[in-house]
N, C-alpha and C positions, 0 to 999 in steps of 0.2 A: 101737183106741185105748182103748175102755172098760175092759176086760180089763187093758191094762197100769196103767190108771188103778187098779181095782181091785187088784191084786197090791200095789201100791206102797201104797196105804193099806192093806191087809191087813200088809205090811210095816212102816208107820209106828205101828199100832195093836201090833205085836206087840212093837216096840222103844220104844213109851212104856207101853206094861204092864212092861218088864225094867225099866225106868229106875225107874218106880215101885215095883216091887218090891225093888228094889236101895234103893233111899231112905226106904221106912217097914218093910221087913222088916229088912234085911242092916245098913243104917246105924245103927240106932241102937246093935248092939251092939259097937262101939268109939266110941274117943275123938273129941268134934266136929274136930280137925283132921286127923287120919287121915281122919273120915270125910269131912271137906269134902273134902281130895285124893284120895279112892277114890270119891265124889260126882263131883267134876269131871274125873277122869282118865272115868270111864264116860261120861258126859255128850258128852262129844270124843267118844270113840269112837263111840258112838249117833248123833253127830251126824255125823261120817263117813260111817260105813257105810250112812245112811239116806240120804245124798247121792249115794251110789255108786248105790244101787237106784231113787233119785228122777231119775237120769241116767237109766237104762232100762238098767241093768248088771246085774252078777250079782256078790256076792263070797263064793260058799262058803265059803272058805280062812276070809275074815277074818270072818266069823260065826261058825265053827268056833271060832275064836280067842277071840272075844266068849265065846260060852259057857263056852270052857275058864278065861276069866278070871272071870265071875260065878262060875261053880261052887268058884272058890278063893274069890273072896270069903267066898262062903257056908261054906267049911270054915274059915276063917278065923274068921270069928263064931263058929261052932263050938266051934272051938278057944277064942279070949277066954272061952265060957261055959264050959267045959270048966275051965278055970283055967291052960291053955296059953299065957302071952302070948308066949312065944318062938317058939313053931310056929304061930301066928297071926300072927305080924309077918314070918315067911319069906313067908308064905301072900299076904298082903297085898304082900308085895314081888316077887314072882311077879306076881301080877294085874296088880299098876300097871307091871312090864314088857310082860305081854302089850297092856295099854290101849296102851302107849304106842305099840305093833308097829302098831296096828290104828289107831290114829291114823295114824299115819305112812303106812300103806300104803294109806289112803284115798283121798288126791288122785291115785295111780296108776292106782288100779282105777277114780276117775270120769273120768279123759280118757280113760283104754281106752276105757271105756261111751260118753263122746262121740266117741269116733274111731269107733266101730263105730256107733254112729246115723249119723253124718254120712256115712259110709261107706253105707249103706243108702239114705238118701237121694238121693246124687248115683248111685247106682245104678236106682232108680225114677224120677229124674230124666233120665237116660240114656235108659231101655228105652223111654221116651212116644215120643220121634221114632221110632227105632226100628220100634216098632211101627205106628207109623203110615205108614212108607214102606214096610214089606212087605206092608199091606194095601194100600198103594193101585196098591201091583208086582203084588201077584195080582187084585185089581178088574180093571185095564187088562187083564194077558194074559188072564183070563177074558174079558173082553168082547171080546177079538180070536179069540181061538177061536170062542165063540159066533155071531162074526161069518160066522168061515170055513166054522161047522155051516150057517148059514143058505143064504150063499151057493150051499154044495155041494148043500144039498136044491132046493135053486132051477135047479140046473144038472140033474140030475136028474129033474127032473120032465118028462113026455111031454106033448106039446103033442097033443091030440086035435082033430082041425079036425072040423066039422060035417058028416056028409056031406048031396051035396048030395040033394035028395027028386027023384024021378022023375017 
């Protein structure tokens, strides 16, 4: 349990470092409305995907995606500083597609995540009786064997009488 506790804040620490680098690096070089909707388009997303993995899921694909979206951002800023605002505004409208994909495919990937816990679950929930009836199947027939070793070395044994002295 520590372990996935751990992973999960290693996860939450690594998507509020993007978030923040995306907000004092990447924002400020476009317009405050652009950057409030490229702001809160990422934001969703972050706050998705960081939902997925706080379920105890996995979402490669949509990390994948995550990055493929910052890293337009960033060429997008690029571009604005470049003197590009036309390929900087495709750029930006790629990204807020991808946010939008990564949003969207969020609430997917955390019911998988909770179908597969709860799935684990009712399966360690399961295996307790279980186990506990084939121990107490092999306790019993051990101690009925045991019984019949004893028995048989008891049948077994020569009864020596005393002889008698002259």
């Amino acid at each position: 349990m520590k372990t996935r506790l751990r992973g999960t804040r290693a996860i939450g620490g690594a998507l509020a470092l993007a978030v923040a680098l995306t907000l004092f690096v990447i924002a400020p070089q476009v317009s405050p409305q652009q950057q409030q909707d490229l702001t809160s388009a990422s934001e969703h997303a972050f706050v998705g995907l960081f939902n997925v993995y706080q379920s105890g899921g996995q979402a490669p694909d949509l990390l994948a995606k995550l990055n493929a979206a910052l890293e337009l951002i960033q060429a997008a800023g690029d571009d604005r500083v470049q003197g590009n605002l036309t390929g900087a505004a495709v750029l930006e409208m790629q990204a807020r597609l991808i946010l939008k994909e990564v949003e969207q495919g969020s609430p997917a990937a955390q019911e998988q995540a909770l179908e597969s816990t709860r799935n684990k679950t009712y399966a360690v929930i399961a295996s307790v009786p279980i186990a506990v009836i084939i121990s107490t199947v092999a306790f019993y027939y051990g101690l009925r064997v045991w019984r019949l070793y004893e028995k048989k070395k008891l049948f077994e044994m020569e009864i020596i009488g005393e002889k008698a002295e002259d």
